[in-house]
N, C-alpha and C positions, 0 to 999 in steps of 0.2 A: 567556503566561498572567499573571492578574493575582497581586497579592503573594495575595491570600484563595484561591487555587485550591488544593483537596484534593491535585490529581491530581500536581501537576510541581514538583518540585523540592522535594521532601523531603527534611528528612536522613536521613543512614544510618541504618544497625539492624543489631545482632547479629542473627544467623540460624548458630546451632551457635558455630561457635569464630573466624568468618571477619566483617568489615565489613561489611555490602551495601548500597550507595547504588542511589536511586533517580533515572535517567534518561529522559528522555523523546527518542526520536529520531525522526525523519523519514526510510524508507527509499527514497527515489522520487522524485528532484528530477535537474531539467535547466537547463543552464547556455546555452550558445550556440545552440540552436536558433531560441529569440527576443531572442539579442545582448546578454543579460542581463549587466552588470558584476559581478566578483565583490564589488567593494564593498558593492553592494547587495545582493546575496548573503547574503553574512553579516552586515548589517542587519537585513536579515529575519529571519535565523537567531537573530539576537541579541533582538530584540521579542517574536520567539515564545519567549524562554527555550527553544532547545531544548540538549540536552548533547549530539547524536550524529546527523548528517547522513550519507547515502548520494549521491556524486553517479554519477547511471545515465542518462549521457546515451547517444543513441543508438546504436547500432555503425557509421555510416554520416555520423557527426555528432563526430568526433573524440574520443571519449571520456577517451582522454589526458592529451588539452589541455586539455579540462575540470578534470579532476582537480590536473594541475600548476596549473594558472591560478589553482585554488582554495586548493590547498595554499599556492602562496606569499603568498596575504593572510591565511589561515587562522589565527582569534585562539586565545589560550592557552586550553587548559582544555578547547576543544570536540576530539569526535572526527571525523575526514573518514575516510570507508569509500568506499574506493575500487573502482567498478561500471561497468555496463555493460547498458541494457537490448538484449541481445541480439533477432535477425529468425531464429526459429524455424519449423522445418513445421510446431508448432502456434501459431506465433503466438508474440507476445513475452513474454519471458522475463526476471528480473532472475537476474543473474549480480555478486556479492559477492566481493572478495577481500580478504585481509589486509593485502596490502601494493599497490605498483604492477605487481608480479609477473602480476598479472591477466591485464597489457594486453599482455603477451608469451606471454601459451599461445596454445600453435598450434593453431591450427584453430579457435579459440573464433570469433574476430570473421570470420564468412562471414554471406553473406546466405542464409536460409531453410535455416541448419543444421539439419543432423537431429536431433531429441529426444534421440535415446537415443545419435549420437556427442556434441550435447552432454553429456550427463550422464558419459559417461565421462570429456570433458576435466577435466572438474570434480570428478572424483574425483579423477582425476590430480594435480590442481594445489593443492587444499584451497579451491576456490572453491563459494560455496555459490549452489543456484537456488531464484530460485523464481517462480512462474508471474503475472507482470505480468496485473492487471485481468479474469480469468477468463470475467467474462463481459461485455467493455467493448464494443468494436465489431466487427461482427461477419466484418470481414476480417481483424484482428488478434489475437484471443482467441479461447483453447482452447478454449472451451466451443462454439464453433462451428464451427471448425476442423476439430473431432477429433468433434464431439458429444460431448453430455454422459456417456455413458455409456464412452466411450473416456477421454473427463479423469476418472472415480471409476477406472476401473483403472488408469489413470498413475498418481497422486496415492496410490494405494494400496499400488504394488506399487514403486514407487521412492520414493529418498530425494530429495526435490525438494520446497518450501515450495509455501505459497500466498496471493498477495496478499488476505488478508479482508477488506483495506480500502484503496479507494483514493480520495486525498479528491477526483479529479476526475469523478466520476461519482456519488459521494456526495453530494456538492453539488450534480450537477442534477438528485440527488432530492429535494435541497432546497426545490429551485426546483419543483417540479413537483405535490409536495404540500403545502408551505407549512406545513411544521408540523415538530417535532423531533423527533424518531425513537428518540432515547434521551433520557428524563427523567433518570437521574439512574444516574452509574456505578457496575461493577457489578464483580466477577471476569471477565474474557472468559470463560474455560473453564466457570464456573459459566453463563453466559448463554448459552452454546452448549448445555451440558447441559437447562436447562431450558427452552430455546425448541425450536423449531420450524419457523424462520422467522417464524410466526405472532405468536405468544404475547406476546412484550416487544417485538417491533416494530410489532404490532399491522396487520401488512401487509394482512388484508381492509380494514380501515376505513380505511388510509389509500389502499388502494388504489380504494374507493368515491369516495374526495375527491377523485382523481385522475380519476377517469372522469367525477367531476363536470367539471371542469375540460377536459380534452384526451383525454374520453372512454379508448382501451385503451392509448396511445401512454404519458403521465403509469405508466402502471402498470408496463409492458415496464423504462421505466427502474429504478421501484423495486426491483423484481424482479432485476434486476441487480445492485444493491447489497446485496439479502438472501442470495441466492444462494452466494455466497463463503462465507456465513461460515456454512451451514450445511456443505457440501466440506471448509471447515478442521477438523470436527472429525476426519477420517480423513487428512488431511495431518501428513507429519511433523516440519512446524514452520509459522508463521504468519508473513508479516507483514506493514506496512503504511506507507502514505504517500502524499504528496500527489498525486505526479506533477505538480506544479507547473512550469510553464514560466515562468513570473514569477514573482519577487519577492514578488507578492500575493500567490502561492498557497501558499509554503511554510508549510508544519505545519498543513495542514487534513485531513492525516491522518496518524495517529504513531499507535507503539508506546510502553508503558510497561516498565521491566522492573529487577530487583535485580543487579546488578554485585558481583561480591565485587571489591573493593582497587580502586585506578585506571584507570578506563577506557580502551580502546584497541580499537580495530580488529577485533582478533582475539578480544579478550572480547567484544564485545557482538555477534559472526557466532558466537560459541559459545554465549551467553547466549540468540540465537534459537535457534540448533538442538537445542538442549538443551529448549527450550520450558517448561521445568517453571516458572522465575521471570520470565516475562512475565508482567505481570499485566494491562494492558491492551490492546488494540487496536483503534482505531474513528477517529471524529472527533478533531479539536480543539474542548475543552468549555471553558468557564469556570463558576465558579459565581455562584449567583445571590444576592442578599441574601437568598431565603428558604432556601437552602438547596437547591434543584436545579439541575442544570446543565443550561445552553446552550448551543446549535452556535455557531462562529463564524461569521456569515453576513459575508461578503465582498457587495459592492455587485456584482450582477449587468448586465449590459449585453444589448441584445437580441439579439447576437450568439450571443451564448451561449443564450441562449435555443433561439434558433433552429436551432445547432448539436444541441441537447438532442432539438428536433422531430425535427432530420433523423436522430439515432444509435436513435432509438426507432421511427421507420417504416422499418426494415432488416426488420423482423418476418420479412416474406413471406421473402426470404432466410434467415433465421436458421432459420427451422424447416423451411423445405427443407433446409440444411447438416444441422443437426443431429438432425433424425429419423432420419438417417443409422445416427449411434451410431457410426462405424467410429474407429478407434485403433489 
C-alpha cells in the first residue's frame, strides 16, 4: 500500500487497558507450485506492506518445505503462519497452525479426507479451518461438492471458517465486469449486515454489464465472489487472501484486524477466531487523491482470461451437483 492508504499499517490504539496494532495479512499464498523463490516471496510481501502471511501450499505439493524454505529467509518483524491447503470430500479446505506442529498430525495430510475426521484432527491439534474459495471451481469447492445447502449446515453447525474472500477469483471479476466493486471501505460486519449481496455491490447492475460483455458466463463469476460473503455472516470466523501462486499475486486479497501486544502466529489464528477485531476483509484497496478507494488491478494476460471463460461455463455442471443440496 502506498504511504497515503487509510487501511494498512496504522498505528496502535488503546482498546480498554491493552496495545492494539493494526495488521494487514495475507491468508492464502503458495510457494513451489509454480517454483516461486522465496526471495521473491518476501519482496512481494514486502511491497505489499503486509505484517502476516499464511503459506497454504498444497498437501500433495510439500507443504513443509514450503514453510521451512520460507521461514529460513523470513525478514524481522513479519508473521509466517504455518498451513496447508488440504483435498477434502468437500473440496479444499485451509488448515492453520501455530507452530510446524501442523505438519505432524496424523491423518491431517490424506487425499479427499473426510470433513468431519478433518475437523476432529483439528480440534485435536489447535489447528484452525477454514473452507478455501467456497464457491471457486466447481470440482474443488463446497458449494458444489456438498451443494449449497449442505455448506449453510456445515458452516453452521460446526466450528470451521470461511474464505470471504479470495483475491483469485475476485479478480476475474474484475476482469469481467470492469469496474470496482467496493468504492470506498467500510466495517466488513457492518457491510455484511447491511447488504444483501445486492445493495453495496450492487450485483444486478454489474451483473447487466457483464451479460453485456459475455452474456450469463461474466455473471456465474460475479456471483461467486458475492456468494461468500453473504455464508460468512453465519460462519464462525472469516477469512481471506490471495491464493497467489506468484509473486504478482500476493495481497490482492487480505484481512485487516487489531492485535493486542506483538504479533505471532498464534495471536493473529486467535485474533480470526475470535472474529470480534477483524475489521476488514476483501480486496487490496489503495486510496485515491479524492478520497476513494481502488482495486489493485494486476496486468491481466489472455490466459487468464480465458481460464475465467472456462471456470464460468462449468454452470451446466454446477447446478446439476448442486441442486443436489446433499451434505
Amino acid at each position: 500500500m502506498d504511504e497515503n492508504n487509510g487501511l494498512h499499517n496504522r498505528p496502535g490504539k488503546k482498546q480498554g487497558l491493552a496495545w492494539m496494532k493494526t495488521i494487514t495479512a495475507d491468508m492464502h499464498t503458495h510457494l513451489l507450485e509454480k517454483g516461486e523463490k522465496p526471495e521473491k516471496y518476501w519482496q512481494a510481501v514486502k511491497e505489499k506492506k503486509l505484517d502476516a502471511v499464511a503459506i497454504t501450499e498444497h498437501f500433495d505439493c510439500r507443504p513443509e518445505k514450503a514453510y521451512s524454505m520460507l521461514l529460513e529467509k523470513k525478514p524481522a518483524g513479519t508473521v509466517l503462519i504455518p498451513g496447508i491447503e488440504l483435498r477434502t470430500s468437500i473440496g479444499h479446505v485451509l488448515a492453520y497452525g501455530r507452530d510446524e506442529g501442523i505438519y505432524s498430525a496424523e491423518g491431517l495430510i490424506e487425499k479427499n479426507l473426510d470433513i468431519k475426521k478433518a475437523i476432529e484432527i483439528a480440534k485435536e491439534n489447535s489447528i484452525l479451518l477454514s473452507i478455501a474459495h467456497p464457491w471457486g471451481l466447481s470440482y474443488d469447492s463446497a458449494a458444489y461438492l456438498m451443494g449449497e445447502k449442505g455448506l449453510r449446515a456445515l458452516v453452521e453447525r460446526q466450528e470451521i471458517g470461511i474464505e470471504a474472500y479470495n483475491g483469485l477469483f475476485g479478480h476475474l471479476g474484475s476482469v469481467f465486469y470492469g469496474s470496482n466493486w467496493i468504492r470506498k471501505p467500510m466495517n466488513f460486519f457492518d457491510f455484511l449486515e447491511k447488504s444483501r449481496i445486492g445493495r453495496k455491490t450492487r450485483l444486478d447492475r454489474l451483473g447487466r454489464r457483464a451479460k453485456d460483455k459475455l452474456d450469463k458466463k461474466g455473471r456465474e463469476i460475479i456471483e461467486r465472489c458475492a456468494k461468500p460473503l453473504e455464508l460468512a455472516e453465519k460462519a464462525a470466523f472469516v477469512t481471506a487472501g490471495s491464493d497467489a501462486h506468484s509473486r504478482e499475486r500476493i495481497g490482492l486479497g487480505v484481512m485487516e484486524m487489531n492485535i493486542e501486544g506483538k504479533p505471532s502466529p498464534e495471536k493473529v489464528l486467535e485474533t480470526v477466531r475470535q472474529r470480534k477485531n477483524v475489521i476488514w476483509v476483501g480486496p487490496y484497496v489503495k486510496k485515491t487523491k479524492k478520497g476513494f478507494y481502488s482495486l489493485e488491478k494486476p496486468k491481466v494476460n489472455k490466459k487468464e482470461i480465458f481460464s475465467g471463460i472456462k471456470y464460468a461455463t462449468k454452470r451446466a455442471i454446477v447446478k446439476k451437483v448442486g441442486s443436489k443440496g446433499k451434505g
